[in-house]
Biotite code that builds the C-alpha atoms (Angstrom):
import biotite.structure as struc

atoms = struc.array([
    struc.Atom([-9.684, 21.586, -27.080], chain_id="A", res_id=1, res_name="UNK", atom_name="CA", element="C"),
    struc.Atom([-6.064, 22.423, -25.555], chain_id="A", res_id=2, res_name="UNK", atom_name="CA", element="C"),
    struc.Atom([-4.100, 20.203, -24.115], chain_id="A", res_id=3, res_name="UNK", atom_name="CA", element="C"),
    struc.Atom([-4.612, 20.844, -20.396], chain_id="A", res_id=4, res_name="UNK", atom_name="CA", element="C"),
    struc.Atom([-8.525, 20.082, -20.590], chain_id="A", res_id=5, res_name="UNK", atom_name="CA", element="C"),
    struc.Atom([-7.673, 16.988, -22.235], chain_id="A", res_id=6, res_name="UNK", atom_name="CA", element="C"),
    struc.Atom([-5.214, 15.892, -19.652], chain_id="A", res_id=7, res_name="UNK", atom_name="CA", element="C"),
    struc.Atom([-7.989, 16.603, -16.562], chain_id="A", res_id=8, res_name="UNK", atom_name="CA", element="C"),
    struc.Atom([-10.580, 14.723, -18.566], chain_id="A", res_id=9, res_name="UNK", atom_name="CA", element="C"),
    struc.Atom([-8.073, 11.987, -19.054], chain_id="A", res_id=10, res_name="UNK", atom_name="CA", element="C"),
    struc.Atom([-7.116, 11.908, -15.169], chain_id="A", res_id=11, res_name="UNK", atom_name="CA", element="C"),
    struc.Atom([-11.508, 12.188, -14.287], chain_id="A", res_id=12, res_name="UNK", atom_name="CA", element="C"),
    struc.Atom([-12.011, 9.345, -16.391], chain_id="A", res_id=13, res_name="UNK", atom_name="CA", element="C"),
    struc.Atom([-9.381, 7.002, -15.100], chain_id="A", res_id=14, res_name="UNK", atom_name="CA", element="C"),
    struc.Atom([-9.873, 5.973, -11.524], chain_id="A", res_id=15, res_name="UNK", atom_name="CA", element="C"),
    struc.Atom([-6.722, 4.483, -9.805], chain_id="A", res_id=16, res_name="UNK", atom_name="CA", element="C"),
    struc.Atom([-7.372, 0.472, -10.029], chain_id="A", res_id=17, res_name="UNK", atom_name="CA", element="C"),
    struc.Atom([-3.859, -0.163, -8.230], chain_id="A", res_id=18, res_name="UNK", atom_name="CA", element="C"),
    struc.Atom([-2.216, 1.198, -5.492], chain_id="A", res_id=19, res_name="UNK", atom_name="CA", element="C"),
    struc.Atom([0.468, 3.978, -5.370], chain_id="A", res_id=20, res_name="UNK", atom_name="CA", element="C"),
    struc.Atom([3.899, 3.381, -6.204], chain_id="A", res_id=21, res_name="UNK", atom_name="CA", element="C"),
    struc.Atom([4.928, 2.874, -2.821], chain_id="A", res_id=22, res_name="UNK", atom_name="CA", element="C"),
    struc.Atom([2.096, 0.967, -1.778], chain_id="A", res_id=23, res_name="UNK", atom_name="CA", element="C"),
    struc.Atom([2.953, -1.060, -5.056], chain_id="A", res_id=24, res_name="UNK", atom_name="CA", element="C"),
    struc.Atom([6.644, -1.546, -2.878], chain_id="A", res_id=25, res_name="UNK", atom_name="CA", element="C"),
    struc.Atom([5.421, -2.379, 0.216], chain_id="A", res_id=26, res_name="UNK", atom_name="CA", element="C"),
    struc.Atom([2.799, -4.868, -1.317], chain_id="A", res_id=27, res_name="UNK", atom_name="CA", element="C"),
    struc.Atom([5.941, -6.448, -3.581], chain_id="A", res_id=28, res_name="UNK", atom_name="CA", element="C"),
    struc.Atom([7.795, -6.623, -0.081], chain_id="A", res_id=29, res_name="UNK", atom_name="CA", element="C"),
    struc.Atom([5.135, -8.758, 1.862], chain_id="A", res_id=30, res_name="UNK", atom_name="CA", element="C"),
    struc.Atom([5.000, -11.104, -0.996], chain_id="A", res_id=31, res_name="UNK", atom_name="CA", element="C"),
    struc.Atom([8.972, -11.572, -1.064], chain_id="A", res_id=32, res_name="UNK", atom_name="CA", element="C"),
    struc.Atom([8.563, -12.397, 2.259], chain_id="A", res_id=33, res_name="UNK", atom_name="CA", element="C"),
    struc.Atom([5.606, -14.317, 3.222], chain_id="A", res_id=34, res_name="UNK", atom_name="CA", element="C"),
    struc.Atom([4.885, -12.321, 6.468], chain_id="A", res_id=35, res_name="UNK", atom_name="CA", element="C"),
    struc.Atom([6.141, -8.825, 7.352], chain_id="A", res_id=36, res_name="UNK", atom_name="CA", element="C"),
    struc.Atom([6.026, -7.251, 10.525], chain_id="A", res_id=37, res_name="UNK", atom_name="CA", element="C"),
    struc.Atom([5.731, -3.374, 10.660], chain_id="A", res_id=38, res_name="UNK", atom_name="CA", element="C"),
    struc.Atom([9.122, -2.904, 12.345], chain_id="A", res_id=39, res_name="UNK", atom_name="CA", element="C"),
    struc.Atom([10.589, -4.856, 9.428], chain_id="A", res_id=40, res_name="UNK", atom_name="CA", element="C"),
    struc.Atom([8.635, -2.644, 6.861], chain_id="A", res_id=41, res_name="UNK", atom_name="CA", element="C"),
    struc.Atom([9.373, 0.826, 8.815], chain_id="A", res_id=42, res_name="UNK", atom_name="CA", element="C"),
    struc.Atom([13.340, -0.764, 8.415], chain_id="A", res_id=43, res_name="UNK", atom_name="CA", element="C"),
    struc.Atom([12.783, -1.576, 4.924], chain_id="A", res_id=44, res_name="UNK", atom_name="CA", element="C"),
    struc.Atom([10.736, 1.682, 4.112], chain_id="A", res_id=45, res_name="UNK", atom_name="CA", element="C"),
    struc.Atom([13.179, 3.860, 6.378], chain_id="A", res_id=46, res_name="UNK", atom_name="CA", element="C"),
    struc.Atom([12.007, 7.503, 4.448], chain_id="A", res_id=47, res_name="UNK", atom_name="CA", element="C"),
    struc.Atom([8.921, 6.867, 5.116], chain_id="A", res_id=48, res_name="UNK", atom_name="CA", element="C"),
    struc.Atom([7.037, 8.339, 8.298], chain_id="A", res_id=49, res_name="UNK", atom_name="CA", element="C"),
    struc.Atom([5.620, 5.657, 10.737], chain_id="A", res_id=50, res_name="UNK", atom_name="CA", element="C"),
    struc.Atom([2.116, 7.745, 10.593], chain_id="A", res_id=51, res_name="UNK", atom_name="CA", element="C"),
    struc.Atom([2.416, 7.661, 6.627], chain_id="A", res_id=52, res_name="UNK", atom_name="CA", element="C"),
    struc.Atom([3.531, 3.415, 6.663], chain_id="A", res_id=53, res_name="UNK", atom_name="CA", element="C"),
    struc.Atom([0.469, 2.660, 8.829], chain_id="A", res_id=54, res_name="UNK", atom_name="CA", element="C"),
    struc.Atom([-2.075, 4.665, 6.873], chain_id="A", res_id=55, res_name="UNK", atom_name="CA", element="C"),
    struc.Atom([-0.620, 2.803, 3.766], chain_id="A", res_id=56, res_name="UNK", atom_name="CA", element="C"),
    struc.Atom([-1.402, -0.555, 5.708], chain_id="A", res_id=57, res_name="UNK", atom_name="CA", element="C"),
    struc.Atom([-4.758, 0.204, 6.592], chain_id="A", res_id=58, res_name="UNK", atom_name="CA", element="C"),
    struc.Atom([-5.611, 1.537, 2.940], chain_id="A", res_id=59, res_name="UNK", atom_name="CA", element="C"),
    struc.Atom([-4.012, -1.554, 1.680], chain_id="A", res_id=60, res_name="UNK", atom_name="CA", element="C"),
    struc.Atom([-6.124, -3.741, 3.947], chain_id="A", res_id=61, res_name="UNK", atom_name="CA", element="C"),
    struc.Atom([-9.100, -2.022, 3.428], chain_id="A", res_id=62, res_name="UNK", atom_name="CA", element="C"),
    struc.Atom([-8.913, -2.395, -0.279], chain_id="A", res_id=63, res_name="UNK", atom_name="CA", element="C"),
    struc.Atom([-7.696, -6.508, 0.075], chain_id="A", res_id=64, res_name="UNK", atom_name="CA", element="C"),
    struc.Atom([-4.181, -6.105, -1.513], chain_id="A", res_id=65, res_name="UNK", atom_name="CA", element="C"),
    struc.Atom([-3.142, -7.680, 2.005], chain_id="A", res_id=66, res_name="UNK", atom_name="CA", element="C"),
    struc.Atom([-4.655, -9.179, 5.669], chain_id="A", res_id=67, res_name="UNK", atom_name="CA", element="C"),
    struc.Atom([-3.719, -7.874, 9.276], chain_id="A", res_id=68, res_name="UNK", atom_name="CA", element="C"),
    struc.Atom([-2.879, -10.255, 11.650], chain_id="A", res_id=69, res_name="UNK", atom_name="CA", element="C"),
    struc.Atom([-3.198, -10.242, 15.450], chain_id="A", res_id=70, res_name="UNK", atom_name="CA", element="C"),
    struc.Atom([-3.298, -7.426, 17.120], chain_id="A", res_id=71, res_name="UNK", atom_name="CA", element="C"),
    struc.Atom([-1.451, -4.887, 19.013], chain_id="A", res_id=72, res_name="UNK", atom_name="CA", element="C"),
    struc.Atom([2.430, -5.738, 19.225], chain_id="A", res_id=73, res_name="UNK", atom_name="CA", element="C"),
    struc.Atom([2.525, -9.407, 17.219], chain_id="A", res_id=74, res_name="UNK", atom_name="CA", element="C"),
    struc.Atom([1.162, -8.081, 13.900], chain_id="A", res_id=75, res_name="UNK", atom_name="CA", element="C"),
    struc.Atom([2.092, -9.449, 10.937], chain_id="A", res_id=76, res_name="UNK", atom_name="CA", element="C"),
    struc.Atom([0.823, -8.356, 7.516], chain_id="A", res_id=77, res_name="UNK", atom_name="CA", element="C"),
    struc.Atom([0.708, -11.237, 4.729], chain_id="A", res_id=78, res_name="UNK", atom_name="CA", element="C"),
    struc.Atom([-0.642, -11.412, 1.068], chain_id="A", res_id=79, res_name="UNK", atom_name="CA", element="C"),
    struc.Atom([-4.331, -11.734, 1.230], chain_id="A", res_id=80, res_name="UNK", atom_name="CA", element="C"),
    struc.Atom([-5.314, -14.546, -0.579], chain_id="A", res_id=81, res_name="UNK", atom_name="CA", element="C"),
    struc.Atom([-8.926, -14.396, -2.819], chain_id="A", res_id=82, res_name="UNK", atom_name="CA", element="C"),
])
């Protein structure tokens, strides 16, 4: 077996258990912080398109790394707690 077919059965076998490297960041930042708004993350996160920082949000809240707050402008993103 060559090398390349063991590297894509290695990657098919391993799902991703944790988030992306930058969604590893942005998780690390809400916990230094308590609370986070998204203006403070877009400021933090300043390479990354708004578009791209809100799907990473709603991916990480859809998987429970963190929990949406209110709604609209006052939004705050904290740590979700099990």
């Amino acid at each position: 077996m060559d090398s390349l077919a063991t590297m894509q059965r290695i990657i098919t076998i391993q799902p991703h258990s944790s988030p992306f490297p930058r969604r590893q960041e942005i998780v690390a930042t809400i916990r230094e912080n308590k609370m986070v708004s998204f203006a403070f993350l877009s400021r933090q996160f300043r390479l990354v398109p708004p578009s791209t920082l809100h799907y990473d949000l709603k991916q990480l809240a859809k998987a429970g790394f963190i929990q949406k707050m209110g709604s609209t402008r006052g939004v705050v993103y904290t740590i979700k707690i099990p």
